[in-house]
C-alpha positions as a Python dict, from the first residue, in 0.01 Angstrom:
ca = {
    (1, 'X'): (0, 0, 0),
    (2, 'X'): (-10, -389, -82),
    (3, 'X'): (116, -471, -445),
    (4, 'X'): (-158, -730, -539),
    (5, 'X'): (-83, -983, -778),
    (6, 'X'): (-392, -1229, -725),
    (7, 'X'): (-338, -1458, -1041),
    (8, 'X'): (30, -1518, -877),
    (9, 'X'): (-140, -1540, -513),
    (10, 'X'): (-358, -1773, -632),
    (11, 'X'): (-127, -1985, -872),
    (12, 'X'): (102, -2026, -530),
    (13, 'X'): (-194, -2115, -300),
    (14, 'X'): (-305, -2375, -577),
    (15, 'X'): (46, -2520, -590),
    (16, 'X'): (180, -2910, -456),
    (17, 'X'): (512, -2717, -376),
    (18, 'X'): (467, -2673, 21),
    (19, 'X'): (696, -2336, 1),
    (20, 'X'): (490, -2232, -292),
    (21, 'X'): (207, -2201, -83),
    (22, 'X'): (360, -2072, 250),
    (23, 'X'): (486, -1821, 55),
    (24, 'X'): (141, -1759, -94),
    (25, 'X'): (9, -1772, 235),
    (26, 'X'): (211, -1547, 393),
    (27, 'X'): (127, -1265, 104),
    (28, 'X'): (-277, -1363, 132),
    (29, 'X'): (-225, -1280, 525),
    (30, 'X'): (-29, -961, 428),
    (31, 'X'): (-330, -891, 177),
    (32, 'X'): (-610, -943, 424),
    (33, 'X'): (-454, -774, 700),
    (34, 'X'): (-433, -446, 519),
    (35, 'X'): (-828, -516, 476),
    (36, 'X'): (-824, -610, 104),
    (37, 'X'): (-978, -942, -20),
    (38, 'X'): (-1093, -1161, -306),
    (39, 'X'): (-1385, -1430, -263),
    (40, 'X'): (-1147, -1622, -494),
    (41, 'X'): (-886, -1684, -250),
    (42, 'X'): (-1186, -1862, -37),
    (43, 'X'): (-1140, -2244, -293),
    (44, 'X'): (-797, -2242, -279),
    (45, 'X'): (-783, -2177, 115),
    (46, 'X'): (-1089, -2391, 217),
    (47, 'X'): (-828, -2709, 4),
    (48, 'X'): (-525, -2610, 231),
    (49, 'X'): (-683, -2700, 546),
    (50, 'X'): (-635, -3067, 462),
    (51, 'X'): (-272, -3044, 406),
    (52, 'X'): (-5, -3206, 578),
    (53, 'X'): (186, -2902, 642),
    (54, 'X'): (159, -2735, 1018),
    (55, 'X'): (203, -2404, 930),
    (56, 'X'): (-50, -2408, 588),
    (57, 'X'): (-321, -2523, 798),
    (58, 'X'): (-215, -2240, 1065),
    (59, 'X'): (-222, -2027, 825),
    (60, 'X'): (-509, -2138, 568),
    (61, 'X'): (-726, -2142, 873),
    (62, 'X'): (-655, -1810, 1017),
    (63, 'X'): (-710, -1653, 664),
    (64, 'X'): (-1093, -1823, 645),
    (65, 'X'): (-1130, -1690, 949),
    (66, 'X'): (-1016, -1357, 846),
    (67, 'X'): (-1189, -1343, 512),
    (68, 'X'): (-1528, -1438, 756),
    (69, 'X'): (-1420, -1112, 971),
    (70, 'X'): (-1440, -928, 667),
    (71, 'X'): (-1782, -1058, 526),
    (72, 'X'): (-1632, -1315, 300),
    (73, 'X'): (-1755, -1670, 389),
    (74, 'X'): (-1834, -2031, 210),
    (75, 'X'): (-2096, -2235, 367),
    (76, 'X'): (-1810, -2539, 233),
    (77, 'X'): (-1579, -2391, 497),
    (78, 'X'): (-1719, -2569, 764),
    (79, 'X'): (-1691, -2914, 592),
    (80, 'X'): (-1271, -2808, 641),
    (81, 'X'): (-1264, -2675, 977),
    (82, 'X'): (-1449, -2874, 1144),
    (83, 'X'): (-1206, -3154, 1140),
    (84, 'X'): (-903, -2938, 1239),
    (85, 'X'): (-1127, -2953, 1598),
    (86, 'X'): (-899, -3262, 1581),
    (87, 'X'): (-561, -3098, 1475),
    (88, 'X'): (-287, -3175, 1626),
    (89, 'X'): (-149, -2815, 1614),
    (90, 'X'): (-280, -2594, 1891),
    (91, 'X'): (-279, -2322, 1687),
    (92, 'X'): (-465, -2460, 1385),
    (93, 'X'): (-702, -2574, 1644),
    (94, 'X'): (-795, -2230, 1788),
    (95, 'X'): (-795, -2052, 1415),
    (96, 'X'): (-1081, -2338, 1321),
    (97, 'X'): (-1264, -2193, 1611),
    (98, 'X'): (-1237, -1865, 1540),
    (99, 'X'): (-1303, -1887, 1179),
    (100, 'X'): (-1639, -2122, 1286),
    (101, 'X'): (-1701, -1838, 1473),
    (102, 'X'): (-1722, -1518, 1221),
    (103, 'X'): (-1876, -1753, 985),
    (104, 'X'): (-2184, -1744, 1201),
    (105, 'X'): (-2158, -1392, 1150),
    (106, 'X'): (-2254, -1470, 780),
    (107, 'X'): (-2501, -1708, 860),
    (108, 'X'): (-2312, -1993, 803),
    (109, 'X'): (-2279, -2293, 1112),
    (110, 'X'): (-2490, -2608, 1174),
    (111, 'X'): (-2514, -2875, 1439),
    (112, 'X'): (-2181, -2986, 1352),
    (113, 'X'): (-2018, -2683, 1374),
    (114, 'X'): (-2176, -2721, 1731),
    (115, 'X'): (-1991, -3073, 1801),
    (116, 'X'): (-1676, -2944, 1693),
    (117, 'X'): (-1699, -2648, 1894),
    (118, 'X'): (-1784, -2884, 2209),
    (119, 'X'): (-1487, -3101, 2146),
    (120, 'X'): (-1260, -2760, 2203),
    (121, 'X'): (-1418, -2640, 2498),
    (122, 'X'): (-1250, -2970, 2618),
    (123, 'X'): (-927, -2916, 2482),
    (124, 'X'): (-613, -2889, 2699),
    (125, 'X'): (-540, -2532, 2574),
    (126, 'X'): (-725, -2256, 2758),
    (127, 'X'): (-720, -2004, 2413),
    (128, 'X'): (-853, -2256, 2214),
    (129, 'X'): (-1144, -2332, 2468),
    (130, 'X'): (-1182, -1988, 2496),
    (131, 'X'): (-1210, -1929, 2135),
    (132, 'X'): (-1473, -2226, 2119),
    (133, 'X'): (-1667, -2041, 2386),
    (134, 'X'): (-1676, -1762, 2223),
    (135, 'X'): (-1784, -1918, 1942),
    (136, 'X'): (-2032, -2064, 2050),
    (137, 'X'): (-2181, -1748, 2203),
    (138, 'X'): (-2145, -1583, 1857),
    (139, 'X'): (-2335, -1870, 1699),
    (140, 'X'): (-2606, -1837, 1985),
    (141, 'X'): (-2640, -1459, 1909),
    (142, 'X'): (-2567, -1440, 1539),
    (143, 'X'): (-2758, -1715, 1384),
    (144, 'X'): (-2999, -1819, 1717),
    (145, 'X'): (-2880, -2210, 1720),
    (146, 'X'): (-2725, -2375, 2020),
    (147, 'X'): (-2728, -2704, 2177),
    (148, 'X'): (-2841, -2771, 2549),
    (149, 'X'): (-2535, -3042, 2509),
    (150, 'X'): (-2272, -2716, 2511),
    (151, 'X'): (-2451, -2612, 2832),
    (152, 'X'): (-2299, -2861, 3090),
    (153, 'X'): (-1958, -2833, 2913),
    (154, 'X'): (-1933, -2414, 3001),
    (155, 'X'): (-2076, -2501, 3289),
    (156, 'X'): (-1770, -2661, 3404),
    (157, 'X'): (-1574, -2380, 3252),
    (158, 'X'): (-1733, -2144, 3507),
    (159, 'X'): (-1488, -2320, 3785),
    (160, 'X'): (-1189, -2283, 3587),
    (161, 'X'): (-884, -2097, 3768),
    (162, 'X'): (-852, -1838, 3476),
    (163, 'X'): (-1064, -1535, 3476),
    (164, 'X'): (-1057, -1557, 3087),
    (165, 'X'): (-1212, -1885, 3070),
    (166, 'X'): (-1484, -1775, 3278),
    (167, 'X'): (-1561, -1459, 3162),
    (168, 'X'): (-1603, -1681, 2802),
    (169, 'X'): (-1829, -1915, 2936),
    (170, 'X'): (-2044, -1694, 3149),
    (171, 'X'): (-2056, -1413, 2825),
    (172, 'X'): (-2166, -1772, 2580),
    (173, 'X'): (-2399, -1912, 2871),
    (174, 'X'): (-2589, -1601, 2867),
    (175, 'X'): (-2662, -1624, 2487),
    (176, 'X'): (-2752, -1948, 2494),
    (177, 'X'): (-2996, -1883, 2782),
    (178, 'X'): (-3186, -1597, 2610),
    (179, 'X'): (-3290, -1852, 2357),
    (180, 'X'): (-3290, -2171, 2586),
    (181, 'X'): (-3483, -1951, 2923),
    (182, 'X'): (-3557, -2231, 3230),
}
């Protein structure tokens, strides 16, 4: 059993003290992964996706995406992951995708969520253009919006050398193509 202190959680998430907030971070992940969560962790995480720290915007972005997974989502979480499509980190990178992608789950994604997604499809890392694939195949399915500009760009991914990759592209291509037929 998780001992919960959420005003504490909270208070360390909200803090300028970077080990204040890893440390919060760490104990929101520990929350969430034993399946408990609070809508009001959502504010406070959605803000920590613009810091400067690596590993808070690792970890603030996995936890949107896992508080998405578990039916929690803020249509103002887009406006922060969509520019960690640009992130440095690899990692933060492939946690914005998969957080845009249960979001559509809930409904939540626009055309820019699109773009963003795009952009990783092209990024050197095959997990995080596999996670962008699959995003976009969630957001095809989920909330019926796509963009004939992600076509050509799975496409390509159809040729890659990894099964993985391919197996993502063909499973988005097909939702797309249910709501885009020839």
């Amino acid at each position: 059993m998780v001992d919960i202190d959420l005003g504490g959680m909270l208070k360390g998430l909200r803090s300028l003290n970077v080990e204040d907030c890893r440390a919060a971070l760490e104990e929101t992940m520990e929350l969430l992964t034993s399946g408990l969560a609070d809508r009001g962790l959502l504010q406070p995480l959605i803000a920590l996706t613009a810091s400067e720290d690596d590993q808070v915007r690792r970890d603030a972005s996995w936890c949107l995406g896992k508080l998405a997974l578990m039916k929690l989502g803020d249509p103002r979480s887009i406006e922060a992951l969509v520019p960690l499509a640009m992130d440095q980190d690899m990692e933060v990178r492939e946690n914005a995708a998969w957080a845009l992608g249960e979001l559509t789950g809930l409904g939540i994604g626009d055309t820019i969520t699109i773009e963003a997604l795009n952009i990783l499809l092209t990024d050197p890392e095959k997990q995080v253009q596999g996670m962008a694939a699959w995003a976009l195949g969630r957001m095809a399915d989920k909330m019926r919006v796509t963009s004939p500009s992600s076509v050509p760009l799975l496409k390509i991914m159809l040729q890659d050398k990894s099964e993985f990759l391919r197996k993502g592209a063909e499973w988005s291509l097909e939702r797309i193509e249910r709501l885009r037929p020839h």
